[in-house]
N, C-alpha and C positions, 0 to 999 in steps of 0.2 A: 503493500500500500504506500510506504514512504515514496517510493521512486513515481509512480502512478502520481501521488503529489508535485513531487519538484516537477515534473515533466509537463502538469500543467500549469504549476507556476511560471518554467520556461517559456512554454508557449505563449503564455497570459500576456506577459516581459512582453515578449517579438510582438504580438500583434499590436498592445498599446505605441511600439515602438513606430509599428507600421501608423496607425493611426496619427499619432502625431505629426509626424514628417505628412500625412495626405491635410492636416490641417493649417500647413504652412501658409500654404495660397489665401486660406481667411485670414491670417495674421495682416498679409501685405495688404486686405481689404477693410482692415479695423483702426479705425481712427483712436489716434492716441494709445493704438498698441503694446508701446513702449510700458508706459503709466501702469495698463491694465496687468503686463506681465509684472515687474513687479511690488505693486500689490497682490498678484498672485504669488508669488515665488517667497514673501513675506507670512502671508496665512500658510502657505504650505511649510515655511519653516517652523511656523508654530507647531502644527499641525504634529511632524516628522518627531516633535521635541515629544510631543504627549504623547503619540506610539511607541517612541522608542523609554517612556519611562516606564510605561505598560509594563512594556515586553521586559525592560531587563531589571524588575524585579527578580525574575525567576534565576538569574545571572550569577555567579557564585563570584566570580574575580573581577577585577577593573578594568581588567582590557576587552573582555565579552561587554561588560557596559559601555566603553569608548566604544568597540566598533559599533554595535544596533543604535547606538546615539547617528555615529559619524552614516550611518546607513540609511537610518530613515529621515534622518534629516538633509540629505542631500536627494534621495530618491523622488521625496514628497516636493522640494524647492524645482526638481528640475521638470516632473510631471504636474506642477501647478497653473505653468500657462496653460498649459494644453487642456485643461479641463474647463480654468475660466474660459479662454476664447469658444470652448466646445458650448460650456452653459451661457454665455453669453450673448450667441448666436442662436444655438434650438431651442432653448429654455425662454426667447423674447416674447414678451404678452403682447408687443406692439408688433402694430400691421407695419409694412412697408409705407413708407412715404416719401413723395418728391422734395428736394432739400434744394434752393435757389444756392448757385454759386457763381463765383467768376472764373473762366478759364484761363488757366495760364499756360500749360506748353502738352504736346503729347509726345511724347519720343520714343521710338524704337529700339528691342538693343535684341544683339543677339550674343546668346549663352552655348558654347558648347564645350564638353568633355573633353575632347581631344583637340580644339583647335579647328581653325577653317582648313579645310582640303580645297590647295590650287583652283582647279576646276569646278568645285560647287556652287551650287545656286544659292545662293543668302536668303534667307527669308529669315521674317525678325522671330525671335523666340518668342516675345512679349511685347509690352509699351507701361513703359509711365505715364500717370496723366496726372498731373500737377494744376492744382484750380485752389486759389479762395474760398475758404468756405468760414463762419464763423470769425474774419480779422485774419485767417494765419494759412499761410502757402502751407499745404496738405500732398501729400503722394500715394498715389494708389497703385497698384502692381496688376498687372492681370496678362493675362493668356491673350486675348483678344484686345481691340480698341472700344476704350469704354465711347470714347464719343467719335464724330466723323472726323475725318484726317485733315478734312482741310479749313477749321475751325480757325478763328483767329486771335490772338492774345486781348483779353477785358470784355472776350463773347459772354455774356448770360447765358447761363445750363442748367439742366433740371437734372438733378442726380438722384436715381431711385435708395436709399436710405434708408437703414430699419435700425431705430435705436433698442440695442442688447438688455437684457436682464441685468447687467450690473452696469448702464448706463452710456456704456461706448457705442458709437453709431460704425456700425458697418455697411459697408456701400455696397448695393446688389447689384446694379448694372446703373447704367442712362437711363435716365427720362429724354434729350434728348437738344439742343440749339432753343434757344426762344426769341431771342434778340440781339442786334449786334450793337454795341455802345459806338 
């Protein structure tokens, strides 16, 4: 039965693992990201501290206390974003809504592994789009282009917006051009 355990604690490990790296993309789309990590990586250092005193009551020496201390307190710090940004985003009571901004640049860039090969076609990996929002130049990450490309710098946009369960607005696509200043 023990090994039946670790094996799925293993597995537990990898796939949280795999989840959090597939949640990277909504980081690059949550405003004030930075902030929300942490305060998360803060409550989860709490957190890590009250497991790990649980646990190593049962501990007999000070170095089995030091480690499950130095254990859950690192594990819970580093698994904290991932969970706010997860509860942040599915756990929101609010609907989407369109969010007035001002445009300020789109730009293309491209990411690869190994480097460009000679002869290859470029296509962009992704785009930044950098707009106004609330007073303060904002950056969004995405796959695609959140607005049209040929947009011009102080255009008015509607940027479709769902503010999260612990208050950070993540941006879910365009609304779309409204005006041009």
């Amino acid at each position: 039965m023990p090994r039946f355990t670790a094996l799925l604690i293993v597995l537990s490990v990898i796939g949280l693992i795999a989840f959090y790296v597939l949640e990277f993309r909504w980081f690059d789309r949550t405003l004030d990201m930075r902030s929300l990590a942490l305060y998360a990586m803060g409550a989860g250092a709490l957190l890590g501290t009250a497991l790990a005193r649980r646990f190593s009551r049962r501990s007999q020496n000070l170095v089995e206390k030091v480690q499950l201390y130095v254990f859950f307190i690192i594990f819970c710090s580093l698994f904290a974003p991932f969970f706010a940004s997860l509860s942040n985003r599915l756990l929101s009571p609010h609907a989407p809504r369109s969010e007035p901004a001002e445009f300020f640049e789109q730009r293309a860039y491209i990411a690869g592994r190994f480097g460009l090969i000679k002869e290859e076609e470029i296509k962009p990996t992704g785009y930044y789009t950098f707009f106004y929002y609330e007073g303060q130049l904002r950056r969004v990450k995405s796959k695609l282009p959140l607005l049209p490309l040929d947009m011009k710098r102080g255009q008015s946009v509607e940027l479709l917006m769902q503010k999260g369960l612990w208050g950070y607005d993540v941006v879910v696509h365009q609304g779309g051009a409204t005006n041009n200043r």
